[in-house]
OpenMM code with the backbone's topology and positions (N, CA, C; nanometers):
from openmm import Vec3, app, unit

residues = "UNK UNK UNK UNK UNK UNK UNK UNK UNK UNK UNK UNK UNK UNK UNK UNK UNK UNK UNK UNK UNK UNK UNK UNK UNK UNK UNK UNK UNK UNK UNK UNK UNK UNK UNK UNK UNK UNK UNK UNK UNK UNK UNK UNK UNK UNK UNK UNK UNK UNK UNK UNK UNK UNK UNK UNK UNK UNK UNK UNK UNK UNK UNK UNK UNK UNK UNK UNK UNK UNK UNK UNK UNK UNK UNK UNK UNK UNK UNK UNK UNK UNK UNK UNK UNK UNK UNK UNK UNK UNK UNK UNK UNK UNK UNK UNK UNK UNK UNK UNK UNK UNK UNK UNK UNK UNK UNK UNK UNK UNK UNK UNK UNK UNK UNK UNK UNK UNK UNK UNK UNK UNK UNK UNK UNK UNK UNK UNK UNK UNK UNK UNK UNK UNK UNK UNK UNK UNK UNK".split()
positions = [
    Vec3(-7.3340, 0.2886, -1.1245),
    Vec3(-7.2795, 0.3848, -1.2168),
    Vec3(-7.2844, 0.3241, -1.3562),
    Vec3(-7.3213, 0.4141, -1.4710),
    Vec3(-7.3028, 0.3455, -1.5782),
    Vec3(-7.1883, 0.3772, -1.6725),
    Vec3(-7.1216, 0.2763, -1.6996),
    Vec3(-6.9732, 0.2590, -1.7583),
    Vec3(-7.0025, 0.2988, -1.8901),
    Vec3(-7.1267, 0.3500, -1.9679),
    Vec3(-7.1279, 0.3988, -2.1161),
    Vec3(-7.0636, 0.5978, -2.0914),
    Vec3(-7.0539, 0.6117, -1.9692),
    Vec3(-7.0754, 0.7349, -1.9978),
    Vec3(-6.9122, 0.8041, -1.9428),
    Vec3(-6.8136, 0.6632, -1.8967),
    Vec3(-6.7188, 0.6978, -1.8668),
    Vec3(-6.5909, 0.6923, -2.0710),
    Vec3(-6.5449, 0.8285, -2.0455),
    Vec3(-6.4487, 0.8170, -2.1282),
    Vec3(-6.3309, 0.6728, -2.1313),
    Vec3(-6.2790, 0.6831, -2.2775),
    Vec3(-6.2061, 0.5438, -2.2593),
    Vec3(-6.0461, 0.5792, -2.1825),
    Vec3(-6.0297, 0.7284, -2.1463),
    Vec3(-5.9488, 0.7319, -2.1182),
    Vec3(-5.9393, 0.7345, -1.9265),
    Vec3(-6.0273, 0.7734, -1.8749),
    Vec3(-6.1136, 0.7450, -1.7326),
    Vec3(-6.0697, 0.6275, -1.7065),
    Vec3(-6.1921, 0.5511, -1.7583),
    Vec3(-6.1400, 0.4158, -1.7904),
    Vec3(-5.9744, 0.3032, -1.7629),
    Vec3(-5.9136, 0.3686, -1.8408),
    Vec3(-5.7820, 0.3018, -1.7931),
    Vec3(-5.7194, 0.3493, -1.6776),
    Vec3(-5.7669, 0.4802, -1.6843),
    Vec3(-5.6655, 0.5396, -1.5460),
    Vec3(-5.7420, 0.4530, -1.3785),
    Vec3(-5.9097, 0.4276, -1.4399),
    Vec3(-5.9429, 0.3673, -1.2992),
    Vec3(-5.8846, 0.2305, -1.2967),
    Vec3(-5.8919, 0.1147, -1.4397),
    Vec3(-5.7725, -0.0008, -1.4363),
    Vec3(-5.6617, 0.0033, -1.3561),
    Vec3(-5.5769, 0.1070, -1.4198),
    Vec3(-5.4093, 0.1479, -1.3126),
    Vec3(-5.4384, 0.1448, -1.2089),
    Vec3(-5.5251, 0.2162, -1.1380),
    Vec3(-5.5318, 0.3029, -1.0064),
    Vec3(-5.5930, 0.1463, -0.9423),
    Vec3(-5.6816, 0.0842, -1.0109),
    Vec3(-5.7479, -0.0637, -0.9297),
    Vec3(-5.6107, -0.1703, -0.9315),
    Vec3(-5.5547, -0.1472, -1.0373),
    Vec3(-5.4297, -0.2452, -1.0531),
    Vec3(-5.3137, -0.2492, -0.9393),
    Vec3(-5.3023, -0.0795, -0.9208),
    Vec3(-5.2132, -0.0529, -0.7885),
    Vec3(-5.2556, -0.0681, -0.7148),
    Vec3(-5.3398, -0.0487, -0.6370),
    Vec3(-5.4325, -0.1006, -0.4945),
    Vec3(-5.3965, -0.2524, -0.4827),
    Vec3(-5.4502, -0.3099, -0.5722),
    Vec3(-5.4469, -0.4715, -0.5354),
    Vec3(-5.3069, -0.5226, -0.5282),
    Vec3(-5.1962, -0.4738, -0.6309),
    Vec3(-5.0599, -0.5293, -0.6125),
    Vec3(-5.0212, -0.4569, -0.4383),
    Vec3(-5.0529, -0.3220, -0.4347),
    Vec3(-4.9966, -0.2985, -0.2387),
    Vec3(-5.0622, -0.3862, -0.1977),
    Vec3(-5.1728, -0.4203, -0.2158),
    Vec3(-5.2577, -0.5219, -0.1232),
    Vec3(-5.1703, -0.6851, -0.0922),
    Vec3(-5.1665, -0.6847, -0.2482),
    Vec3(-5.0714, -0.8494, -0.2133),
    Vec3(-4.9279, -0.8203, -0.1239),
    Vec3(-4.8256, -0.7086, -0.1470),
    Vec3(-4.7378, -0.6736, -0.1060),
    Vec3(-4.7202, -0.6963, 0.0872),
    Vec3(-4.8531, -0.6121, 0.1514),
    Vec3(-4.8689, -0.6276, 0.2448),
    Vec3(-4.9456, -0.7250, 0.3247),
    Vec3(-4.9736, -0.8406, 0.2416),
    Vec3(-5.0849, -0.9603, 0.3212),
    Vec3(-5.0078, -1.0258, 0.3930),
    Vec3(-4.8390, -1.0487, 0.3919),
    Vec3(-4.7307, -1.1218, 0.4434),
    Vec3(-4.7292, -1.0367, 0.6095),
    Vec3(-4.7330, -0.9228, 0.6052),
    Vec3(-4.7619, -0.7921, 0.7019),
    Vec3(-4.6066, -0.7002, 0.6367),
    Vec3(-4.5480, -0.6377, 0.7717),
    Vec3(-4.4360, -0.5521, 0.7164),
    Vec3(-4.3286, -0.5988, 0.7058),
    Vec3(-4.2548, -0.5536, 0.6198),
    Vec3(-4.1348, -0.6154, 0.6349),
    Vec3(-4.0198, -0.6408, 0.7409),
    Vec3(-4.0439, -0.5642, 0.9123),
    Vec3(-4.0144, -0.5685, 1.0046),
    Vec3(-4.0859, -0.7069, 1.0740),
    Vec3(-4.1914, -0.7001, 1.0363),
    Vec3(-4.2432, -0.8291, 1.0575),
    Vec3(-4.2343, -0.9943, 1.0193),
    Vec3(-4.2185, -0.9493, 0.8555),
    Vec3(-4.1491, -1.0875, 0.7912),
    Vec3(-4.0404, -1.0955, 0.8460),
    Vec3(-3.9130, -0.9974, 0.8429),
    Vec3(-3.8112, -1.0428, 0.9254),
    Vec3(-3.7938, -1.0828, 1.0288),
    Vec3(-3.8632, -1.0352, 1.0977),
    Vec3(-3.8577, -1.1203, 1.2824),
    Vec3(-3.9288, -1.2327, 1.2569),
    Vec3(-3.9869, -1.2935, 1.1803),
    Vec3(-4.0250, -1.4133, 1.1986),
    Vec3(-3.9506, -1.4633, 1.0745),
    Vec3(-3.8508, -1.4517, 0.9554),
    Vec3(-3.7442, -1.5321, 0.9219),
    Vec3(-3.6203, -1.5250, 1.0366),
    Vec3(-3.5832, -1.4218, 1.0839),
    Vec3(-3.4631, -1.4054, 1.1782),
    Vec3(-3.4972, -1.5434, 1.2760),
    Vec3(-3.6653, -1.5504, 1.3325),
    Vec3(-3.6666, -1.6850, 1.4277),
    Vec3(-3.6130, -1.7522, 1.3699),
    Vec3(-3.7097, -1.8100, 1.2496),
    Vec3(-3.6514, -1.9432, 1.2036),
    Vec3(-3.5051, -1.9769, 1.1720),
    Vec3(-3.4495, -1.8716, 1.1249),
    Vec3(-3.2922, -1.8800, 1.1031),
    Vec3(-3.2371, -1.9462, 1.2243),
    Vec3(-3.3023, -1.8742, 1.3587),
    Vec3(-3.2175, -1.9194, 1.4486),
    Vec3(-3.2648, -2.0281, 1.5313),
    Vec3(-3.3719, -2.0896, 1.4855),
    Vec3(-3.4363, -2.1817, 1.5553),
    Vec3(-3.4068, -2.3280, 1.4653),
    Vec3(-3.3678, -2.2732, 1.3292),
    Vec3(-3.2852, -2.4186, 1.2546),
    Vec3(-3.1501, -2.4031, 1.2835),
    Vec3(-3.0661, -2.2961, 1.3170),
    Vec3(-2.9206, -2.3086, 1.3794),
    Vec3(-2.9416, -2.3507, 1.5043),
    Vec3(-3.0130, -2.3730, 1.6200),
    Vec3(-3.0113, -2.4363, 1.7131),
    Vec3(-3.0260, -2.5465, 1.7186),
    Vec3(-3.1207, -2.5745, 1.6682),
    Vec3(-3.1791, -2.7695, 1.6325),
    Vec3(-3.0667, -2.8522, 1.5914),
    Vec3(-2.9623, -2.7496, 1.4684),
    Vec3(-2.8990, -2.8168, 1.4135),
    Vec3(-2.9149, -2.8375, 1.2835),
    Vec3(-3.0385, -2.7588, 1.2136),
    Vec3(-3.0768, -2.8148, 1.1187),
    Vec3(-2.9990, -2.6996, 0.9601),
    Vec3(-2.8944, -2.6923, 0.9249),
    Vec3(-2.7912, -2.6403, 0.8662),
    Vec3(-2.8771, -2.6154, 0.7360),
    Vec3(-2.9028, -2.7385, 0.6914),
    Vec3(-2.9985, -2.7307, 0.5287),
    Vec3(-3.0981, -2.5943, 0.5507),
    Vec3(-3.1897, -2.6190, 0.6500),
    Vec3(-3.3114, -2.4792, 0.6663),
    Vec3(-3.2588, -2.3385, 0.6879),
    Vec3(-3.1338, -2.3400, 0.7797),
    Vec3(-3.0713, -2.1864, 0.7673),
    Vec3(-3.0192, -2.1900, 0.6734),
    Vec3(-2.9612, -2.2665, 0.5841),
    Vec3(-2.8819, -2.2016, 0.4609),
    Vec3(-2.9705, -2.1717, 0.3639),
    Vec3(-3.1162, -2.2142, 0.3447),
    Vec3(-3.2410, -2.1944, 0.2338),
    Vec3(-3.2271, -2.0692, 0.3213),
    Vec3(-3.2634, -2.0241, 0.3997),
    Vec3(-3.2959, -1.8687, 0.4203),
    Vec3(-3.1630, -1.7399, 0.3802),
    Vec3(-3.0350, -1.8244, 0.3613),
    Vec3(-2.9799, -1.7341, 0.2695),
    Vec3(-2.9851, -1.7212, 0.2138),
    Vec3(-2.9025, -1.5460, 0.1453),
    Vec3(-2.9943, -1.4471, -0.0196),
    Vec3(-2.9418, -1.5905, -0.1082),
    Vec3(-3.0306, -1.5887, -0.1957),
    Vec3(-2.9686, -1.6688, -0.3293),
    Vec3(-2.8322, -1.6467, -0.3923),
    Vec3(-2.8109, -1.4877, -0.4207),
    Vec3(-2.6832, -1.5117, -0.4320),
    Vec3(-2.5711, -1.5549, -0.3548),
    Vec3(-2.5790, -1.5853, -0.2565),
    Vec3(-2.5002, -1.6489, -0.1412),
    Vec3(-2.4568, -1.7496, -0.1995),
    Vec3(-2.6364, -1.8428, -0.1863),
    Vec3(-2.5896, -1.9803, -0.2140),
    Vec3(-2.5706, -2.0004, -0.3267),
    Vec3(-2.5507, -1.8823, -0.4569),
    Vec3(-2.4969, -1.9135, -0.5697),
    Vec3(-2.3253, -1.9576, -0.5534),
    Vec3(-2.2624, -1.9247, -0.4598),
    Vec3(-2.1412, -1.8456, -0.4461),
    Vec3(-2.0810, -2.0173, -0.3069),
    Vec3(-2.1967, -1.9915, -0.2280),
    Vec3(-2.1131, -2.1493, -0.1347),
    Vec3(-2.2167, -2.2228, -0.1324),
    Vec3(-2.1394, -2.3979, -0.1021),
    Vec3(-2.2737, -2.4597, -0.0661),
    Vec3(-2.3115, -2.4734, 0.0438),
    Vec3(-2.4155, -2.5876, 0.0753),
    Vec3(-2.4508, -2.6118, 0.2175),
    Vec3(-2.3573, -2.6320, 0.3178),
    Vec3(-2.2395, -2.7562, 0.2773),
    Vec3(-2.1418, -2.7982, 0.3247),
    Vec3(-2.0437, -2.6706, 0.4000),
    Vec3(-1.9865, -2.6108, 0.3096),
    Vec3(-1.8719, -2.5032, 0.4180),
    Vec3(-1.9947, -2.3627, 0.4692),
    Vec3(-2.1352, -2.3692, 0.4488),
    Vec3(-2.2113, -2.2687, 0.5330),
    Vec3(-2.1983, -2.3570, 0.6582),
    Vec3(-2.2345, -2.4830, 0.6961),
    Vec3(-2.2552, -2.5527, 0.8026),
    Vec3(-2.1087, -2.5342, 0.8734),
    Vec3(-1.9802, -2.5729, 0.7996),
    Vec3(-1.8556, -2.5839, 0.8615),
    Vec3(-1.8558, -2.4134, 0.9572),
    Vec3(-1.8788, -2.3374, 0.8693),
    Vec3(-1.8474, -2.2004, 0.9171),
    Vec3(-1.8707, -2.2089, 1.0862),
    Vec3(-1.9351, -2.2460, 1.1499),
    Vec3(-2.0216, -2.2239, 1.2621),
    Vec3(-1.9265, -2.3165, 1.3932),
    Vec3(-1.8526, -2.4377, 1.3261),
    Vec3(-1.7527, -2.4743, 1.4556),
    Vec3(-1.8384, -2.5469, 1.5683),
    Vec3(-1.7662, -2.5676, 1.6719),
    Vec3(-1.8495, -2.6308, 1.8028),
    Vec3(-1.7665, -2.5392, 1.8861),
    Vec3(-1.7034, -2.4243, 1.8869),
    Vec3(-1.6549, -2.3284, 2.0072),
    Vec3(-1.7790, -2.2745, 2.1056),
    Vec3(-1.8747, -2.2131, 2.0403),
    Vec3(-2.0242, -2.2001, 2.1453),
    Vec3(-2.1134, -2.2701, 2.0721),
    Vec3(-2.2095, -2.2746, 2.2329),
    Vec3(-2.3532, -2.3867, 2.1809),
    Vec3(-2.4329, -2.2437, 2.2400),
    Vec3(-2.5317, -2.2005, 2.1227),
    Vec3(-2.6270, -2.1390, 2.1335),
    Vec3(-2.7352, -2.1728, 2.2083),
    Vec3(-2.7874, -2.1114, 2.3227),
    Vec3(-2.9143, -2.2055, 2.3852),
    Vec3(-2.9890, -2.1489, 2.3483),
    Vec3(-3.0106, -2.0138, 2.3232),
    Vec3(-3.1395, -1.9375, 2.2881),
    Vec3(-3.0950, -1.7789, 2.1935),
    Vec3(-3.2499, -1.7947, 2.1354),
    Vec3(-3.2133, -1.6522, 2.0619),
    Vec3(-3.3882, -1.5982, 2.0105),
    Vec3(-3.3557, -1.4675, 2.0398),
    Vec3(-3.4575, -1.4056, 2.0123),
    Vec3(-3.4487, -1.2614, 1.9552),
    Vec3(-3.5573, -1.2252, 1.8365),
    Vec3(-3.5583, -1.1058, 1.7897),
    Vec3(-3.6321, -0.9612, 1.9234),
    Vec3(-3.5045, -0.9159, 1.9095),
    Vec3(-3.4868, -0.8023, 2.0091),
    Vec3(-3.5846, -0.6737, 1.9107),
    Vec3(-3.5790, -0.6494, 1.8508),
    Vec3(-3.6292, -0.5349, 1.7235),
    Vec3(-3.5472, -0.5244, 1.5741),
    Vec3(-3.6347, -0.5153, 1.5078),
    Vec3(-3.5745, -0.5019, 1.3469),
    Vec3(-3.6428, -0.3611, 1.3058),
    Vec3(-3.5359, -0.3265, 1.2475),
    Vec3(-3.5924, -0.1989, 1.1684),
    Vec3(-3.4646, -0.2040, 1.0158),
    Vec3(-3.5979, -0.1455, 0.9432),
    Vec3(-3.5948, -0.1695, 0.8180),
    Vec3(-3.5834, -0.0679, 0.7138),
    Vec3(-3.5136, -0.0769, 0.6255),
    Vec3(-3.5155, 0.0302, 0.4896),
    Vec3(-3.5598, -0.0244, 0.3490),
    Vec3(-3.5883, 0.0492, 0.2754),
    Vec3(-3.6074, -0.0229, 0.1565),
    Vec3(-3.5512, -0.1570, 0.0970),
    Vec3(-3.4616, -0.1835, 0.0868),
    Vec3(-3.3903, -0.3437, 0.0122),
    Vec3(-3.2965, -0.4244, 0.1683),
    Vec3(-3.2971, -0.3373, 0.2922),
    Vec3(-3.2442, -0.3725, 0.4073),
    Vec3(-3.2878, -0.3790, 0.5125),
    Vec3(-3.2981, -0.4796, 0.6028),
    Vec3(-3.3114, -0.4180, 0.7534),
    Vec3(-3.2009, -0.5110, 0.8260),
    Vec3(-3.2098, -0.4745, 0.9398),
    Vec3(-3.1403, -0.4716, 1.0178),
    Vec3(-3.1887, -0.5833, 1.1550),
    Vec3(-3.1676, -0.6815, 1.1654),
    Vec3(-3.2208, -0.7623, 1.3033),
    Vec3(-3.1658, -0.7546, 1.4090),
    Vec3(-3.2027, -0.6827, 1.4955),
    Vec3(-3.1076, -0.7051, 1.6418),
    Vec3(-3.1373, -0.8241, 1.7110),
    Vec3(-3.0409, -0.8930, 1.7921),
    Vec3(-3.0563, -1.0860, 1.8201),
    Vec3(-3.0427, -1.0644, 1.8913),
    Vec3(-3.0850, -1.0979, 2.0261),
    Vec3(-3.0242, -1.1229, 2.1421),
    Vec3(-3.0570, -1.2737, 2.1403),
    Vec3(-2.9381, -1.3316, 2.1629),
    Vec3(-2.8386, -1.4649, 2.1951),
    Vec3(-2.7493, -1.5292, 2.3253),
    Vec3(-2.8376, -1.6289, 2.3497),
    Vec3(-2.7321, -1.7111, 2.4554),
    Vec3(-2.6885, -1.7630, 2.4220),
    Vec3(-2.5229, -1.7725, 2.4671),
    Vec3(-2.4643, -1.8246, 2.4068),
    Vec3(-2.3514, -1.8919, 2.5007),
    Vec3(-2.3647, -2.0045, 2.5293),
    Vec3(-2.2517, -2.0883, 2.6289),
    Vec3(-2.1197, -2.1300, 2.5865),
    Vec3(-2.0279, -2.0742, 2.5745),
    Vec3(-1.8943, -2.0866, 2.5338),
    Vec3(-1.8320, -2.2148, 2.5746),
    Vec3(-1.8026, -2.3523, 2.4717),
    Vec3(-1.7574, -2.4573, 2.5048),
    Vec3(-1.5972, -2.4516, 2.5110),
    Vec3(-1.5244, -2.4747, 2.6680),
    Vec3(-1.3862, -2.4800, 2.6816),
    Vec3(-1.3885, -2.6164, 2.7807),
    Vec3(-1.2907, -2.6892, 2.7028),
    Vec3(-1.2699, -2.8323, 2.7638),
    Vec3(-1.1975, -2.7939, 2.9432),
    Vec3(-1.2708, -2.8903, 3.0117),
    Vec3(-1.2378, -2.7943, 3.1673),
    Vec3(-1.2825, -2.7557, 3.2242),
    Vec3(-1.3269, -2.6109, 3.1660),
    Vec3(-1.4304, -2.5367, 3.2225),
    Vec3(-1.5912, -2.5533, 3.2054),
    Vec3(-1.6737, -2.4962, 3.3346),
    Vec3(-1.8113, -2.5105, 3.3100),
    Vec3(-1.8502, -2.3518, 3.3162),
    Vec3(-1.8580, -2.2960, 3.1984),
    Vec3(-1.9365, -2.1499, 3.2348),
    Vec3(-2.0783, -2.1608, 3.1851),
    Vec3(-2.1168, -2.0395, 3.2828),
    Vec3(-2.2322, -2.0061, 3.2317),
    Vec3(-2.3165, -1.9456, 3.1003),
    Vec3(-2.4213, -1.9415, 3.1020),
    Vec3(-2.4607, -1.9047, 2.9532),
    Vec3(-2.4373, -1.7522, 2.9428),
    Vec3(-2.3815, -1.6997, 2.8408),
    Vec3(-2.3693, -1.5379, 2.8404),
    Vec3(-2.4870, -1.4597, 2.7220),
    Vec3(-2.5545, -1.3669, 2.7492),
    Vec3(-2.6259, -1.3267, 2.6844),
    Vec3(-2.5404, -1.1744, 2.5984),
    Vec3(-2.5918, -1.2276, 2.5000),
    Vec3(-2.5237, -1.1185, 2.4195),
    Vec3(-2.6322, -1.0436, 2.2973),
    Vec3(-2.5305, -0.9495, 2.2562),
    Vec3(-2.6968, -0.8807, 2.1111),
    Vec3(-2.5724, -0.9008, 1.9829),
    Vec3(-2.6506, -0.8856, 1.8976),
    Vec3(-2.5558, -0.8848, 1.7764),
    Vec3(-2.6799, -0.8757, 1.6370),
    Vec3(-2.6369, -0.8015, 1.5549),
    Vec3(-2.7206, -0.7313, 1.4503),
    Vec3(-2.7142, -0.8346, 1.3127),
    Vec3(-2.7965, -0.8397, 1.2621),
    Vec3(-2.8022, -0.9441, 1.1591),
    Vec3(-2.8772, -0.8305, 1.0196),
    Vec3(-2.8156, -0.8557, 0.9049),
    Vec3(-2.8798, -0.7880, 0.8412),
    Vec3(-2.9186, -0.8851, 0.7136),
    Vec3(-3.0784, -0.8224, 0.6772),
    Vec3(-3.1647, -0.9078, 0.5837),
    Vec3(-3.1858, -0.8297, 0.4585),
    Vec3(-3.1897, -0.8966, 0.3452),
    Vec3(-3.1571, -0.8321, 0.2072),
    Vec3(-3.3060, -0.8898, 0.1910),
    Vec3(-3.3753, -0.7560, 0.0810),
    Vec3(-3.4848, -0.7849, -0.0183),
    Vec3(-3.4231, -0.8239, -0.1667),
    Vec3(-3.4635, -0.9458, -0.1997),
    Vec3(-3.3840, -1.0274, -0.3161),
    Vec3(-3.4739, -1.1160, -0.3623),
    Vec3(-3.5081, -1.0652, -0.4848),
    Vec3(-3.6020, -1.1483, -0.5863),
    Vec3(-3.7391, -1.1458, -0.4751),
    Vec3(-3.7790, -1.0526, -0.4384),
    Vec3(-3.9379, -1.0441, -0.3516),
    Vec3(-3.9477, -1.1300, -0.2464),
    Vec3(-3.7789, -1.1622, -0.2036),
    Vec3(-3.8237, -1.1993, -0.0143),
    Vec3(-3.7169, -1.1580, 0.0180),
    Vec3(-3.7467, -1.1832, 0.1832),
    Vec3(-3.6539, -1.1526, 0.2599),
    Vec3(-3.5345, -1.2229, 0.3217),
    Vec3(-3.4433, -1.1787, 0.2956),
    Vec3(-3.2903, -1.3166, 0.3008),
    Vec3(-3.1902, -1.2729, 0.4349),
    Vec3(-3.1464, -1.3872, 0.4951),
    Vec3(-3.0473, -1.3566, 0.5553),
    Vec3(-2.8920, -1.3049, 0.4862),
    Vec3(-2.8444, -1.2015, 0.5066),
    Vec3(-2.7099, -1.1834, 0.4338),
    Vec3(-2.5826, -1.2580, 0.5524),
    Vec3(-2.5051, -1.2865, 0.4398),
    Vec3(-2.3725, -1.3106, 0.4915),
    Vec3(-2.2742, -1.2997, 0.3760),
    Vec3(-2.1519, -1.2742, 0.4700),
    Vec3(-2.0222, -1.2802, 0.3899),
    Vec3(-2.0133, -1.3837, 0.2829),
    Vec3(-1.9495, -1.3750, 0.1796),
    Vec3(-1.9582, -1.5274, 0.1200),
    Vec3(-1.8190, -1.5604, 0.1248),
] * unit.nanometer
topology = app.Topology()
chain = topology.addChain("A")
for resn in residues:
    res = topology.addResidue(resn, chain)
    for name in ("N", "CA", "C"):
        topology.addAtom(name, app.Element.getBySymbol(name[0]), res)
């Protein structure tokens, strides 16, 4: 095609229109946002299992950790249950929110007793904040 014969106003509108394509393009190379979340929701819960307190608290929103530090995020959590496992059950998502459903084992430590591991679900919700995806919590 020859570009002498396109108006200058053509012209910009095909710029915009090429400009928007490529920014959805970058938007979605991560995949969906149901998707980024189930694979931050793992890691969240695969550094709360290990133990590793520093890596789940980086996956909280920033303003969180504007608000607490590492130290009382780690305290929050106690030694009452030891998590053995956890996995993303389904996330579904809205614009600046979704929603993670967890299903969690979770072995309840009582001096004495030996119980078994109990499986449970429990919903986790993830904030879009500054162009990622964050675990929310209370602060």
């Amino acid at each position: 095609m020859n570009m002498n014969f396109l108006s200058p106003s053509t012209l910009r509108r095909t710029a915009v229109l090429a400009a928007a394509v490529a920014l959805a393009g970058c938007a979605t190379l991560g995949g969906t946002p149901e998707q980024i979340v189930a694979q931050r929701a793992g890691e969240y819960w695969k550094a709360r299992q290990s133990g590793d307190y520093a890596k789940a608290y980086k996956l909280s929103t920033p303003s969180y950790r504007k608000l607490r530090t590492q130290e009382p995020f780690r305290l929050q959590f106690g030694a009452g249950v030891n998590v053995t496992s956890a996995e993303v059950a389904k996330v579904m998502c809205e614009t600046q929110k979704c929603t993670a459903k967890m299903k969690i084992g979770a072995k309840p430590v009582l001096p004495g007793l030996k119980l078994d591991t109990i499986p449970m679900y429990m919903d986790e919700v993830w904030l879009l904040e500054d162009g990622q995806w964050w675990h929310f919590q209370e602060p």
